[in-house]
N, CA, C and O atoms as a GROMACS GRO file, in nm:
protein
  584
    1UNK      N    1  -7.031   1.276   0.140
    1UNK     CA    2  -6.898   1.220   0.133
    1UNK      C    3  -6.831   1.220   0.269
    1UNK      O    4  -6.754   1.133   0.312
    2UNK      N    5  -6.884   1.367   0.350
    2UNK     CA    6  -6.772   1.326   0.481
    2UNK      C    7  -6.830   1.207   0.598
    2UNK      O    8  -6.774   1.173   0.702
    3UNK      N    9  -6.951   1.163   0.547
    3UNK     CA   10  -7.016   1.109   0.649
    3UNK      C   11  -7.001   0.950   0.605
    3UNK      O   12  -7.064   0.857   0.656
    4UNK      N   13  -6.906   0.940   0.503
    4UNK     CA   14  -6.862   0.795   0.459
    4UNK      C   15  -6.786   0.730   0.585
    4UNK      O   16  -6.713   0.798   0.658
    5UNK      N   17  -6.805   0.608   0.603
    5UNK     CA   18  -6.756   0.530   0.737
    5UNK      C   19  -6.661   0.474   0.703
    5UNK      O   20  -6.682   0.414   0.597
    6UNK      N   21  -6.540   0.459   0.748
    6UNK     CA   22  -6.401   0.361   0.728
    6UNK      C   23  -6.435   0.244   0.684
    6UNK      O   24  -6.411   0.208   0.568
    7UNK      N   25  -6.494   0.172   0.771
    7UNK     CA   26  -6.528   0.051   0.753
    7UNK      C   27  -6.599   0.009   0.613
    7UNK      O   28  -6.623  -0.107   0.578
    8UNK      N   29  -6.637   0.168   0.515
    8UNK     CA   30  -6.678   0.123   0.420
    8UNK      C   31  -6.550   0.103   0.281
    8UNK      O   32  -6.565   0.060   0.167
    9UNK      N   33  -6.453   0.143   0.338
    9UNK     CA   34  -6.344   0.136   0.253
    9UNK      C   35  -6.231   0.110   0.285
    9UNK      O   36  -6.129   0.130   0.218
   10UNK      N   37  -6.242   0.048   0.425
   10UNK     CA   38  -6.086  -0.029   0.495
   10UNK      C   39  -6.067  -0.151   0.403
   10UNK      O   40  -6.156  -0.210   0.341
   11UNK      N   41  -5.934  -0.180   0.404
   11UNK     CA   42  -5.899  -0.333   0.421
   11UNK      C   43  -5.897  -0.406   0.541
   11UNK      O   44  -5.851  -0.375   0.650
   12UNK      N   45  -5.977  -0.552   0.488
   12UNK     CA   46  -5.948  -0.623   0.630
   12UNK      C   47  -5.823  -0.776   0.648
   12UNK      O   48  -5.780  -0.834   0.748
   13UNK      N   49  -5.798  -0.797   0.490
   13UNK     CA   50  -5.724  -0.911   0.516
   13UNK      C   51  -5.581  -0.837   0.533
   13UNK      O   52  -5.526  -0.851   0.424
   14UNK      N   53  -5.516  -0.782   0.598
   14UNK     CA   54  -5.446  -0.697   0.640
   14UNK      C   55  -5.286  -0.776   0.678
   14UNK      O   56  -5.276  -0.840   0.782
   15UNK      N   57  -5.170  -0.763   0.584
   15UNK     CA   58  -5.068  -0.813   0.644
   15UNK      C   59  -5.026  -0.797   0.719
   15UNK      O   60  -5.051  -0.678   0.741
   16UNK      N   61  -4.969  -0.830   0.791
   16UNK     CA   62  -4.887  -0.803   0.973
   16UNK      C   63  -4.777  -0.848   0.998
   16UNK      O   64  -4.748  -0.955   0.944
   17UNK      N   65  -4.707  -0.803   1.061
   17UNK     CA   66  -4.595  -0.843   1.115
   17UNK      C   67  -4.544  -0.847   1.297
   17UNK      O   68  -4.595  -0.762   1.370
   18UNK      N   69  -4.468  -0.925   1.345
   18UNK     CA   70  -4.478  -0.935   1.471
   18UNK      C   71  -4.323  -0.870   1.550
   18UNK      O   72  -4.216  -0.848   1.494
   19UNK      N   73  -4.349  -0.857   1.650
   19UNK     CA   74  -4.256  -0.728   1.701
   19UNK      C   75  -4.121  -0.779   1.734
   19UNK      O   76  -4.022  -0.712   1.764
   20UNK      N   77  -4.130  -0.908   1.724
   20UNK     CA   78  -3.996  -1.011   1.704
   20UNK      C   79  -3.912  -1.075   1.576
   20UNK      O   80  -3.809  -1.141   1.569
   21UNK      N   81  -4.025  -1.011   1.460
   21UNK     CA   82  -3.933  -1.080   1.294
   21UNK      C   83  -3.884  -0.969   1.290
   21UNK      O   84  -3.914  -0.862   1.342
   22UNK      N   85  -3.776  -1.014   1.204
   22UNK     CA   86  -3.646  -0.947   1.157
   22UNK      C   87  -3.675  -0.870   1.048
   22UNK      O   88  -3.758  -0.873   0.957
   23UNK      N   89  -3.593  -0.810   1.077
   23UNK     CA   90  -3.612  -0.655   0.916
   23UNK      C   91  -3.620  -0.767   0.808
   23UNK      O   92  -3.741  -0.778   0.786
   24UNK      N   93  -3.567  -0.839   0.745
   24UNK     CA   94  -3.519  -0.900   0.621
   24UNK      C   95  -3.720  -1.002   0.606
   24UNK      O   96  -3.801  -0.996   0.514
   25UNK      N   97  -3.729  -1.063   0.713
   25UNK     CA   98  -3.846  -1.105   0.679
   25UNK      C   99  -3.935  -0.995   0.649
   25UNK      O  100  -3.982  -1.001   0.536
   26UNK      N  101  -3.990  -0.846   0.753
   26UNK     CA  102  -4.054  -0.834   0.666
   26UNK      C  103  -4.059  -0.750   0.548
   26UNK      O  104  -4.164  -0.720   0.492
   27UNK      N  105  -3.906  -0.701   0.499
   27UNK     CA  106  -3.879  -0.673   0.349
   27UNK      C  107  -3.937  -0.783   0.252
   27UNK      O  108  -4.007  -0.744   0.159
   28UNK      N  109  -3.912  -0.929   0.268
   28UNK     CA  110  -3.998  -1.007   0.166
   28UNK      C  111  -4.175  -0.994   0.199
   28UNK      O  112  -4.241  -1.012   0.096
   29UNK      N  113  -4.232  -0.974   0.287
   29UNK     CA  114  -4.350  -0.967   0.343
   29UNK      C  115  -4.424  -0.786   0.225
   29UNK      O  116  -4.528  -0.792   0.158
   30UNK      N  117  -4.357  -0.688   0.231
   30UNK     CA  118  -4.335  -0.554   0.196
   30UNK      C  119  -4.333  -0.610   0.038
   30UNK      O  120  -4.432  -0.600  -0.034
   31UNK      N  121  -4.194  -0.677  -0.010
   31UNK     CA  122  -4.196  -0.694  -0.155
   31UNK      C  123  -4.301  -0.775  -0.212
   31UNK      O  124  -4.361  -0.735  -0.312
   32UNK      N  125  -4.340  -0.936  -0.133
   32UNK     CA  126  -4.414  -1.055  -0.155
   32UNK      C  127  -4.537  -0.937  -0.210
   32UNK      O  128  -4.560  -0.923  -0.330
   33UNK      N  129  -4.616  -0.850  -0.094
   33UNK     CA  130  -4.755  -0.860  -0.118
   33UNK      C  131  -4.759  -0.681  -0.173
   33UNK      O  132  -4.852  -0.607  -0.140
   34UNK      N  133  -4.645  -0.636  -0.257
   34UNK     CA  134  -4.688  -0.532  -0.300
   34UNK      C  135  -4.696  -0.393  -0.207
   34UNK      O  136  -4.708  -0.277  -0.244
   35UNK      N  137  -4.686  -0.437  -0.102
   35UNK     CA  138  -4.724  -0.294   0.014
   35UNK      C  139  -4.627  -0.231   0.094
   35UNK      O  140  -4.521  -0.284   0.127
   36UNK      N  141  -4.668  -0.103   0.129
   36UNK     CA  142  -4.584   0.020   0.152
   36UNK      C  143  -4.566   0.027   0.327
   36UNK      O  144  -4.481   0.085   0.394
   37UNK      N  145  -4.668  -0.049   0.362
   37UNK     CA  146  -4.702  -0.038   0.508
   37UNK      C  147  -4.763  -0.127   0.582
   37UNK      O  148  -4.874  -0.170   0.552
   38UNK      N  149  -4.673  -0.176   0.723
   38UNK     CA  150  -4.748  -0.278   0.774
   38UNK      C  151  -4.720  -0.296   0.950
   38UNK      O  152  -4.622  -0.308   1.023
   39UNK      N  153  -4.852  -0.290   0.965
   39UNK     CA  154  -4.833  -0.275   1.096
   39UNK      C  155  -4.819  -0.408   1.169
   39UNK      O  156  -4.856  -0.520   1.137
   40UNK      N  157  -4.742  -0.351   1.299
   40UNK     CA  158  -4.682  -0.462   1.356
   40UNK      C  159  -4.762  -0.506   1.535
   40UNK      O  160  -4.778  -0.417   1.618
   41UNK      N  161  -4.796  -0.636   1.562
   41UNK     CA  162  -4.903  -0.666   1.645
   41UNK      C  163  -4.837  -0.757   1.711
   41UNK      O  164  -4.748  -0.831   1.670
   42UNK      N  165  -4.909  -0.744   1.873
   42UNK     CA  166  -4.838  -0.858   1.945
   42UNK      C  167  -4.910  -0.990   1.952
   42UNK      O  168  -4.949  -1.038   1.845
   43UNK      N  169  -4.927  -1.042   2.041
   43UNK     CA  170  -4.979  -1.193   2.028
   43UNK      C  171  -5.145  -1.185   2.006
   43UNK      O  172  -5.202  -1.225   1.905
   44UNK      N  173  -5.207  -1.129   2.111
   44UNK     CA  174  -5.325  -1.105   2.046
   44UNK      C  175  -5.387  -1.036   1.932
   44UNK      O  176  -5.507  -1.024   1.909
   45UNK      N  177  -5.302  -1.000   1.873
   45UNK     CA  178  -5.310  -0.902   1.765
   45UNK      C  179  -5.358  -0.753   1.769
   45UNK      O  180  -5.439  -0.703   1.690
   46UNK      N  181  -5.286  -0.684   1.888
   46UNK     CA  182  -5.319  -0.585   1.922
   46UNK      C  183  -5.215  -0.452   1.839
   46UNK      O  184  -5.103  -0.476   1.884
   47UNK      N  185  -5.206  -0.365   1.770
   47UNK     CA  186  -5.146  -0.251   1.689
   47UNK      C  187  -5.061  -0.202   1.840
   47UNK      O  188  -5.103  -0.160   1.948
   48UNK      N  189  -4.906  -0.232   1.780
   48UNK     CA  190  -4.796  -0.175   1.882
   48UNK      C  191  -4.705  -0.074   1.804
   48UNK      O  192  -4.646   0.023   1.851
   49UNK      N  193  -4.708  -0.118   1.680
   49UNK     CA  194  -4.648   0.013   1.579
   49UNK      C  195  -4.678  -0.026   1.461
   49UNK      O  196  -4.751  -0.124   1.446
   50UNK      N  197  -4.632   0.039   1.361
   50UNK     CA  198  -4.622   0.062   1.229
   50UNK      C  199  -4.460   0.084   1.172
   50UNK      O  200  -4.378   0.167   1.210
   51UNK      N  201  -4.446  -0.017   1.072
   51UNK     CA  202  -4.258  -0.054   0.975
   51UNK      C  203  -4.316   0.021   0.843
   51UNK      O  204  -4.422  -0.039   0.829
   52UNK      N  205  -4.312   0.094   0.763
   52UNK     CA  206  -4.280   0.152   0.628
   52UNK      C  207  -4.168   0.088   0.560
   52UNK      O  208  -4.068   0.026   0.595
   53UNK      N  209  -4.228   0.131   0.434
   53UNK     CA  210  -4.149   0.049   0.352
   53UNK      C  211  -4.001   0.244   0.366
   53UNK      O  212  -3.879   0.236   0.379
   54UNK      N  213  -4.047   0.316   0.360
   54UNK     CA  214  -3.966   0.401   0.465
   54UNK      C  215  -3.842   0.370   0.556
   54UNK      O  216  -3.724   0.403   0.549
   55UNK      N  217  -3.905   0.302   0.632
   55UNK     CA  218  -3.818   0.298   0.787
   55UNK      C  219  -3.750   0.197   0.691
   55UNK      O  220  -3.646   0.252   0.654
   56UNK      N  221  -3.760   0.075   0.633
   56UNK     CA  222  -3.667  -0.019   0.571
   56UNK      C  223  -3.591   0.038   0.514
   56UNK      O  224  -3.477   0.011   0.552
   57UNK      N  225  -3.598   0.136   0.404
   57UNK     CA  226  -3.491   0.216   0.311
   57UNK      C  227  -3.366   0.289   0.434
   57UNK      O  228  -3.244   0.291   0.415
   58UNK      N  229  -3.458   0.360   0.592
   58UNK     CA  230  -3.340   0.386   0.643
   58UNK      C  231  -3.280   0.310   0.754
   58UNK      O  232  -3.203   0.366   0.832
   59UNK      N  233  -3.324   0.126   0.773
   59UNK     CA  234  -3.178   0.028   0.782
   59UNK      C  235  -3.099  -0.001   0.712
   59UNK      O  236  -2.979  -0.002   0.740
   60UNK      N  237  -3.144  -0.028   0.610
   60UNK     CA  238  -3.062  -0.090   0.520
   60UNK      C  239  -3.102  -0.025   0.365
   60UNK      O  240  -3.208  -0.055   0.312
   61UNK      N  241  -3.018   0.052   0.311
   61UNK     CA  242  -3.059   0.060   0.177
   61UNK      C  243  -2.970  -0.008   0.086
   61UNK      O  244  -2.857  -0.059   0.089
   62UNK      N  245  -3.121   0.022  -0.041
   62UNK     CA  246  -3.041  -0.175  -0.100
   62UNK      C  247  -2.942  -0.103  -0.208
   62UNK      O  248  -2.936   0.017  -0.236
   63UNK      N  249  -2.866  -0.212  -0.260
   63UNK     CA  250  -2.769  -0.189  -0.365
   63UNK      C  251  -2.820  -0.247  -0.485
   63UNK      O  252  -2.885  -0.351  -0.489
   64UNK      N  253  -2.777  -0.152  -0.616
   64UNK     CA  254  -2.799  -0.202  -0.732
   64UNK      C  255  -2.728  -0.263  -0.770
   64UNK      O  256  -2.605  -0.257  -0.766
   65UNK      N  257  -2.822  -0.357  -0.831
   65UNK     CA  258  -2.755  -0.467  -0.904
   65UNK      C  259  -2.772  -0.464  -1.097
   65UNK      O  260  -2.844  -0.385  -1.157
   66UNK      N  261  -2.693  -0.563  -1.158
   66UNK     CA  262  -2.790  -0.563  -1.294
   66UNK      C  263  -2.909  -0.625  -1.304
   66UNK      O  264  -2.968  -0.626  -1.411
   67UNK      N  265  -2.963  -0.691  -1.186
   67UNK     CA  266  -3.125  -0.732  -1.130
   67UNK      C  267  -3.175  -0.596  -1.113
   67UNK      O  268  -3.294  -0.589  -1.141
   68UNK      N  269  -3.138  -0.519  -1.087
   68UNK     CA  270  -3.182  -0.402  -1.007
   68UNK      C  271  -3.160  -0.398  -0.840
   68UNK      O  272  -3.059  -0.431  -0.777
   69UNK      N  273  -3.274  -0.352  -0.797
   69UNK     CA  274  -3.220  -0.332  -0.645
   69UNK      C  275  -3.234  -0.451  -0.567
   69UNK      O  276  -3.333  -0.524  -0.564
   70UNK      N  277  -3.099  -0.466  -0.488
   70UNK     CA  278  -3.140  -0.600  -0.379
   70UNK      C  279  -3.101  -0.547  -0.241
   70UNK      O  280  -2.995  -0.484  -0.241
   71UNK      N  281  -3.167  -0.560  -0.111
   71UNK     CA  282  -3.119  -0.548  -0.028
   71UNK      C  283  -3.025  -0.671   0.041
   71UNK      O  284  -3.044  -0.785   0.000
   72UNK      N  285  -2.919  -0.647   0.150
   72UNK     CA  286  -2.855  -0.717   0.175
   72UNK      C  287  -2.905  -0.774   0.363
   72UNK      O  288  -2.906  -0.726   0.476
   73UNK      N  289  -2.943  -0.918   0.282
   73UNK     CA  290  -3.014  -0.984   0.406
   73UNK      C  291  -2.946  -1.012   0.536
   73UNK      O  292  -3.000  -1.069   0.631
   74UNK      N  293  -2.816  -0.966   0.532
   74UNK     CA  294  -2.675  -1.000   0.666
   74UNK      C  295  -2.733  -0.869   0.708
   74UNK      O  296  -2.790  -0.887   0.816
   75UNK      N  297  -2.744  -0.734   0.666
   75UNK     CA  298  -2.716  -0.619   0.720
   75UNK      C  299  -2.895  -0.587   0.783
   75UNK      O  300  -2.932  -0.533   0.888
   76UNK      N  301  -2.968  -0.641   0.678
   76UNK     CA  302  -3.107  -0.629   0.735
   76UNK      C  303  -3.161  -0.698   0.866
   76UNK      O  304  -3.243  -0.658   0.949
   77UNK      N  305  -3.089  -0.815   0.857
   77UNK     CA  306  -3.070  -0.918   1.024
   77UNK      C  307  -3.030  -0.880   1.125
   77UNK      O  308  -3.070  -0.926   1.232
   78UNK      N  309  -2.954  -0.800   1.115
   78UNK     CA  310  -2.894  -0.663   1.253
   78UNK      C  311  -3.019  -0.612   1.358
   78UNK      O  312  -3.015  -0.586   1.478
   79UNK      N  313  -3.106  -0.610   1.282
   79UNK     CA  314  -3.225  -0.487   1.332
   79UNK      C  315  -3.329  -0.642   1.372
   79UNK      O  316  -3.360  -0.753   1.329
   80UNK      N  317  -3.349  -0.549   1.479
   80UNK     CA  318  -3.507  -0.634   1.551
   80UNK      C  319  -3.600  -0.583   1.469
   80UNK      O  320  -3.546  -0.528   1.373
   81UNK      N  321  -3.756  -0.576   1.466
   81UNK     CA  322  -3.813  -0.478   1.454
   81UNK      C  323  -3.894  -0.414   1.522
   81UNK      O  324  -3.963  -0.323   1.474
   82UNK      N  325  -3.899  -0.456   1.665
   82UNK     CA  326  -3.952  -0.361   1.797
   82UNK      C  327  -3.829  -0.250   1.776
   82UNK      O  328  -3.873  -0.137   1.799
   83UNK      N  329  -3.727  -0.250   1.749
   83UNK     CA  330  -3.635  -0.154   1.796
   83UNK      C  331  -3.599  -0.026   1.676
   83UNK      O  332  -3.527   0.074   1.679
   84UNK      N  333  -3.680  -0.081   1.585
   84UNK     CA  334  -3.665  -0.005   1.431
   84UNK      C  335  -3.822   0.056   1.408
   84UNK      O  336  -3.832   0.176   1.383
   85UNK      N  337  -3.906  -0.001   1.414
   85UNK     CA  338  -4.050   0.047   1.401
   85UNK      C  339  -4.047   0.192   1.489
   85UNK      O  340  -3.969   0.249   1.565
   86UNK      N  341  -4.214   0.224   1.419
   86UNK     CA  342  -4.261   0.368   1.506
   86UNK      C  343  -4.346   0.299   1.628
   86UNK      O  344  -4.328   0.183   1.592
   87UNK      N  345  -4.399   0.290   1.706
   87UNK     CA  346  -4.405   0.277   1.849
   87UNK      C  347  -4.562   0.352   1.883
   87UNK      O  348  -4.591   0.467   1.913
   88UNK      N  349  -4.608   0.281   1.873
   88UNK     CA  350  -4.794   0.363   1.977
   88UNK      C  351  -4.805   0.480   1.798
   88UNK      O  352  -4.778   0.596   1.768
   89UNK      N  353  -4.868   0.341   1.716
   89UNK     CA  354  -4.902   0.449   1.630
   89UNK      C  355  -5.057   0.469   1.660
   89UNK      O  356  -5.134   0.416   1.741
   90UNK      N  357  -5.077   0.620   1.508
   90UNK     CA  358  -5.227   0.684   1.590
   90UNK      C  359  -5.302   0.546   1.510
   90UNK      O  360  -5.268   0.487   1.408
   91UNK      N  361  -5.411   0.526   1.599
   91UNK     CA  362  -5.511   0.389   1.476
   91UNK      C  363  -5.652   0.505   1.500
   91UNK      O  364  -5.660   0.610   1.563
   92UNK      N  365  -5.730   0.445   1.435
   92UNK     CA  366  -5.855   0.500   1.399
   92UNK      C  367  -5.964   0.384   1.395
   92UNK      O  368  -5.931   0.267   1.373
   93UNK      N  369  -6.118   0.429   1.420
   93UNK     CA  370  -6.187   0.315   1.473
   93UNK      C  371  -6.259   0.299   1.286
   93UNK      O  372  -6.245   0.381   1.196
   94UNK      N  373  -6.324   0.181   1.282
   94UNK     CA  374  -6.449   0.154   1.121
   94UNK      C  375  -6.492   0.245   1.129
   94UNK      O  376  -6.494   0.319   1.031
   95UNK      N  377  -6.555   0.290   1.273
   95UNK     CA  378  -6.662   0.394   1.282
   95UNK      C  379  -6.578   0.538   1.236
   95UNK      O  380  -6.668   0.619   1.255
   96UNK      N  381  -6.516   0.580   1.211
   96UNK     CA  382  -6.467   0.706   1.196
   96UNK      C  383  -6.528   0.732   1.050
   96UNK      O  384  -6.587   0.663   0.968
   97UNK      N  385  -6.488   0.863   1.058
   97UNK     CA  386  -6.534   0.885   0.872
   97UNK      C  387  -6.408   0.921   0.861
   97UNK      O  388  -6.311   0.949   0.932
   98UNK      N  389  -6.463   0.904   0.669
   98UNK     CA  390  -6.354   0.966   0.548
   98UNK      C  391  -6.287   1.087   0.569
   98UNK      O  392  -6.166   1.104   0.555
   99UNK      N  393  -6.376   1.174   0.605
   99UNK     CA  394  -6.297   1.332   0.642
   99UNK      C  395  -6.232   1.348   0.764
   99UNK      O  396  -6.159   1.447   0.772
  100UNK      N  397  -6.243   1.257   0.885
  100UNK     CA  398  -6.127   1.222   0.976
  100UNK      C  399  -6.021   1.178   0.967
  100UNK      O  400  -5.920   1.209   1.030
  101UNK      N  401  -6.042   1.063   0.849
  101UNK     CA  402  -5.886   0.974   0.817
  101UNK      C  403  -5.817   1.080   0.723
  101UNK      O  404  -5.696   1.090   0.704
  102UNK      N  405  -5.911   1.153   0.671
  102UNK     CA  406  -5.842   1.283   0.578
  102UNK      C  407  -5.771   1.359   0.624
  102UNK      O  408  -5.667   1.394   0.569
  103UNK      N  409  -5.824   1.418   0.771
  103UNK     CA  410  -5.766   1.491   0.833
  103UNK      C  411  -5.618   1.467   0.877
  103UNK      O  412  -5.515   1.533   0.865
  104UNK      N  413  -5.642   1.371   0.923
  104UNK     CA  414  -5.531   1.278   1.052
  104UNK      C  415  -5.408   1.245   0.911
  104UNK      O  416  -5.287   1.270   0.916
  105UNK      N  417  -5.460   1.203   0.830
  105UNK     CA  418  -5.284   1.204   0.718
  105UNK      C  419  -5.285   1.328   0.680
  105UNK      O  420  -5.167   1.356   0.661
  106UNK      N  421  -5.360   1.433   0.655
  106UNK     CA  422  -5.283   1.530   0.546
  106UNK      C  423  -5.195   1.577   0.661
  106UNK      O  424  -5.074   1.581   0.641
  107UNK      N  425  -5.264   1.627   0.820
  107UNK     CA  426  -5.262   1.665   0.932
  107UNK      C  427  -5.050   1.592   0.928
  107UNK      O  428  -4.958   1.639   0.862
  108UNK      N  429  -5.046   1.472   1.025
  108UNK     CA  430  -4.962   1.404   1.015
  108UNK      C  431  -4.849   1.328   0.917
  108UNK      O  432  -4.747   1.263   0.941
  109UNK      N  433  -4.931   1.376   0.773
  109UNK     CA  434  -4.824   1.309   0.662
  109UNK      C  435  -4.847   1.142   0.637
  109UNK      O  436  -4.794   1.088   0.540
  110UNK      N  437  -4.946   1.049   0.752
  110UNK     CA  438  -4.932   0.941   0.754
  110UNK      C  439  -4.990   0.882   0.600
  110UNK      O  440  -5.098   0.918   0.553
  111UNK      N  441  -4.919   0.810   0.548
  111UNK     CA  442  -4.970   0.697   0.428
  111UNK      C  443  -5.063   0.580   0.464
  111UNK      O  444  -5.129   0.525   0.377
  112UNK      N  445  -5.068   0.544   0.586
  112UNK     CA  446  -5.208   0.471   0.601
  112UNK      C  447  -5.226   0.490   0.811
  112UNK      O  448  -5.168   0.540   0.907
  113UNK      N  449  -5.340   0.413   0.778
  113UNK     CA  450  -5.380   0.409   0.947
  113UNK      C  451  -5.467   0.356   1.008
  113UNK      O  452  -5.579   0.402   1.028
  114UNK      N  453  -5.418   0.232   1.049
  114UNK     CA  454  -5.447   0.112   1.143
  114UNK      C  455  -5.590   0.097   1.172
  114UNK      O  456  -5.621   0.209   1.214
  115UNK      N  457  -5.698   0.022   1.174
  115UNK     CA  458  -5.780   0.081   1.257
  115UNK      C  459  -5.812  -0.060   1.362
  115UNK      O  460  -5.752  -0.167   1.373
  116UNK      N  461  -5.886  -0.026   1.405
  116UNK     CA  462  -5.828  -0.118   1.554
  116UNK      C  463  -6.032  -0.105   1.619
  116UNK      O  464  -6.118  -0.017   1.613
  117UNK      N  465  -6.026  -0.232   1.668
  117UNK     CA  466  -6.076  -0.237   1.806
  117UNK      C  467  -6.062  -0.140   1.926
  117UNK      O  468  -5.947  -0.119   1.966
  118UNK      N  469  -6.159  -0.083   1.985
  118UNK     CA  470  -6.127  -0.019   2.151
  118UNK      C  471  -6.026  -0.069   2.232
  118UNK      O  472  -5.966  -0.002   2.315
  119UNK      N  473  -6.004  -0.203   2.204
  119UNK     CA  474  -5.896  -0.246   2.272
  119UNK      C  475  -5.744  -0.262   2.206
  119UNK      O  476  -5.644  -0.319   2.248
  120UNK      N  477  -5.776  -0.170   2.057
  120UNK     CA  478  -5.673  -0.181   2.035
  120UNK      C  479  -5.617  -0.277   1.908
  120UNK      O  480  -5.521  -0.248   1.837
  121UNK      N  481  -5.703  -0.401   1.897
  121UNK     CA  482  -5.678  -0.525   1.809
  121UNK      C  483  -5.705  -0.457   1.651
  121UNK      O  484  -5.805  -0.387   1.634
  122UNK      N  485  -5.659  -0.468   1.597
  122UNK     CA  486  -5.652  -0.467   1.428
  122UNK      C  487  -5.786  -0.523   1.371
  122UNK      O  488  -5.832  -0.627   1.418
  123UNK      N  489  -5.843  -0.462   1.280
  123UNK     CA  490  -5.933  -0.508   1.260
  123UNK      C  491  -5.934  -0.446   1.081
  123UNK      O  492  -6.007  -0.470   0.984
  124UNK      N  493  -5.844  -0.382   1.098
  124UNK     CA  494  -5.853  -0.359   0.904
  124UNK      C  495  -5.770  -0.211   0.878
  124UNK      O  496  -5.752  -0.135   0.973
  125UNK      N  497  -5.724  -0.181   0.752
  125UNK     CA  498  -5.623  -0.062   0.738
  125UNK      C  499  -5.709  -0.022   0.610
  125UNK      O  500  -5.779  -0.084   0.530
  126UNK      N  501  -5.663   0.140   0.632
  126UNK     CA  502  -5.689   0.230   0.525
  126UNK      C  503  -5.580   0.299   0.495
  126UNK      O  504  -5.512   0.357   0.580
  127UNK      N  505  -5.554   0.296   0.366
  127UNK     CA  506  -5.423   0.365   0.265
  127UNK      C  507  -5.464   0.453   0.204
  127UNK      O  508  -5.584   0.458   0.177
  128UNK      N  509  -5.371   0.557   0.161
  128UNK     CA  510  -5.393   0.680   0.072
  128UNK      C  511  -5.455   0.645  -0.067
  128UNK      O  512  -5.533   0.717  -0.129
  129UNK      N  513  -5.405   0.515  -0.109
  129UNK     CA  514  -5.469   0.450  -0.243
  129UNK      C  515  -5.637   0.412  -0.200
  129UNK      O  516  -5.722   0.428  -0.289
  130UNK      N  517  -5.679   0.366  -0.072
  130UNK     CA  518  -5.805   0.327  -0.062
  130UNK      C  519  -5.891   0.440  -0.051
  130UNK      O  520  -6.005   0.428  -0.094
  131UNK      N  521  -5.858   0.535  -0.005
  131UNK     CA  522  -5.915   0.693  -0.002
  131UNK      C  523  -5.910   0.737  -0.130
  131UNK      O  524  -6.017   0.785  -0.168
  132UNK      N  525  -5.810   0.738  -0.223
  132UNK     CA  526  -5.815   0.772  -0.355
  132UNK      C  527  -5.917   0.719  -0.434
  132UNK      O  528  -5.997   0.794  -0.492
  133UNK      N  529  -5.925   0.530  -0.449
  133UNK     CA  530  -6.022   0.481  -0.493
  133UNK      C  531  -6.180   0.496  -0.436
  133UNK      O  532  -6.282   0.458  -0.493
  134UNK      N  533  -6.172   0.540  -0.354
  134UNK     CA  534  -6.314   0.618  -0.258
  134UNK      C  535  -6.379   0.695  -0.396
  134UNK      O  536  -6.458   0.664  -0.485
  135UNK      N  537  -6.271   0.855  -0.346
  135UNK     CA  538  -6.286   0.947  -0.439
  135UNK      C  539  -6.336   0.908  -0.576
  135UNK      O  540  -6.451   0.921  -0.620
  136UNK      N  541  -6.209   0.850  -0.648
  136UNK     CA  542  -6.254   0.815  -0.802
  136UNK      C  543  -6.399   0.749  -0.790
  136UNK      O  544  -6.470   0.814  -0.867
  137UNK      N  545  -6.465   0.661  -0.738
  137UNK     CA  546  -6.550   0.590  -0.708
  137UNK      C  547  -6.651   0.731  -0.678
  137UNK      O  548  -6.698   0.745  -0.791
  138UNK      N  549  -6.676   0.775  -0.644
  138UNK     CA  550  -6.760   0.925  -0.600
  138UNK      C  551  -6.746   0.967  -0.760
  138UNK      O  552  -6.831   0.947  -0.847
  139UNK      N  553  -6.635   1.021  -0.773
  139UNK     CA  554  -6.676   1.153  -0.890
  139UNK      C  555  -6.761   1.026  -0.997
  139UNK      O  556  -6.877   1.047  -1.033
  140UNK      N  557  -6.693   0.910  -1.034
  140UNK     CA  558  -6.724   0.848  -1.135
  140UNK      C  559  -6.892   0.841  -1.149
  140UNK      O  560  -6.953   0.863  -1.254
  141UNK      N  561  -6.949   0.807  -1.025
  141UNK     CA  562  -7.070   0.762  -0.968
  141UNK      C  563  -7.172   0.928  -1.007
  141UNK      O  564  -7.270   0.930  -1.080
  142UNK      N  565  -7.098   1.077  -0.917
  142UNK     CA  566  -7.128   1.162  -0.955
  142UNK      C  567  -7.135   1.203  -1.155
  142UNK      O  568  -7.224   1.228  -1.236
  143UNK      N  569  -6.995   1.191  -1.158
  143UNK     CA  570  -7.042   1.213  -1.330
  143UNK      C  571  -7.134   1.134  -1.379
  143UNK      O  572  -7.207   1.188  -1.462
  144UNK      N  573  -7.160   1.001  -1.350
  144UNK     CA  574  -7.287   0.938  -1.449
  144UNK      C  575  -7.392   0.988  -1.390
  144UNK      O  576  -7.469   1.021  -1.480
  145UNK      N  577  -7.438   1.011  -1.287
  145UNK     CA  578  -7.567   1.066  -1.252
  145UNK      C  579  -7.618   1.268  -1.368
  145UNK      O  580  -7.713   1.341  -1.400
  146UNK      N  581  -7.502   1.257  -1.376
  146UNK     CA  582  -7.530   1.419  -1.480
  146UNK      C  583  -7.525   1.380  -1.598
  146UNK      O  584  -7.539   1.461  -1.690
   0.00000   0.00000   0.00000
């Protein structure tokens, strides 16, 4: 199990965001595709930080409605998101293993983590849910073999 490779359980079609859209775009980007986390790349698509669905709750938190929650797209437009994001996050290579990316979140707290090219470029993300489905995928595999 620790010698499992990232690359065998990254994502690669990977949403992104660029260090010039506005908070409010990528709150629909965050709501549109379901996800908690998305890292943010410059023109070549190189990993310059990481936006949480986190860091959004502390620009702007939304107000309830009888829809439920909406955030307010005037107050979310305020914020760049070079100037709101985390900045030189840690990324991790395919080649790494499972018990590294294990390390590096329980270690750091992080909910996912980038993994990148040597130079840096994005090349696919791993989430606490893709490590989970790892696991389940192991024991499941382990219990039928007994």
């Amino acid at each position: 199990m620790k010698d499992i490779l990232l690359k065998e359980i990254m994502v690669t079609k990977v949403v992104t965001a660029s260090v010039n859209d506005s908070v409010s775009s990528v709150e629909e980007k965050l709501r549109k595709h379901g996800i908690r986390h998305l890292p943010v790349v410059d023109d070549q698509k190189r990993v310059v930080g990481m936006f949480t669905q986190r860091d959004l709750l502390r620009c702007s938190p939304p107000h309830k409605t009888e829809e439920g929650f909406v955030f307010d797209k005037e107050q979310m437009d305020r914020f760049i998101l070079k100037y709101v994001m985390a900045p030189d996050p840690v990324t991790l290579s395919p080649e790494d293993t499972l018990s590294h990316v294990l390390e590096v979140m329980a270690r750091d707290k992080f909910g996912c983590i980038p993994l990148t090219s040597p130079d840096r470029v994005l090349v696919g993300i791993v989430t606490q849910i893709d490590v989970l489905k790892c696991f389940a995928r192991l024991l499941l595999k382990d219990k039928d073999a007994n």
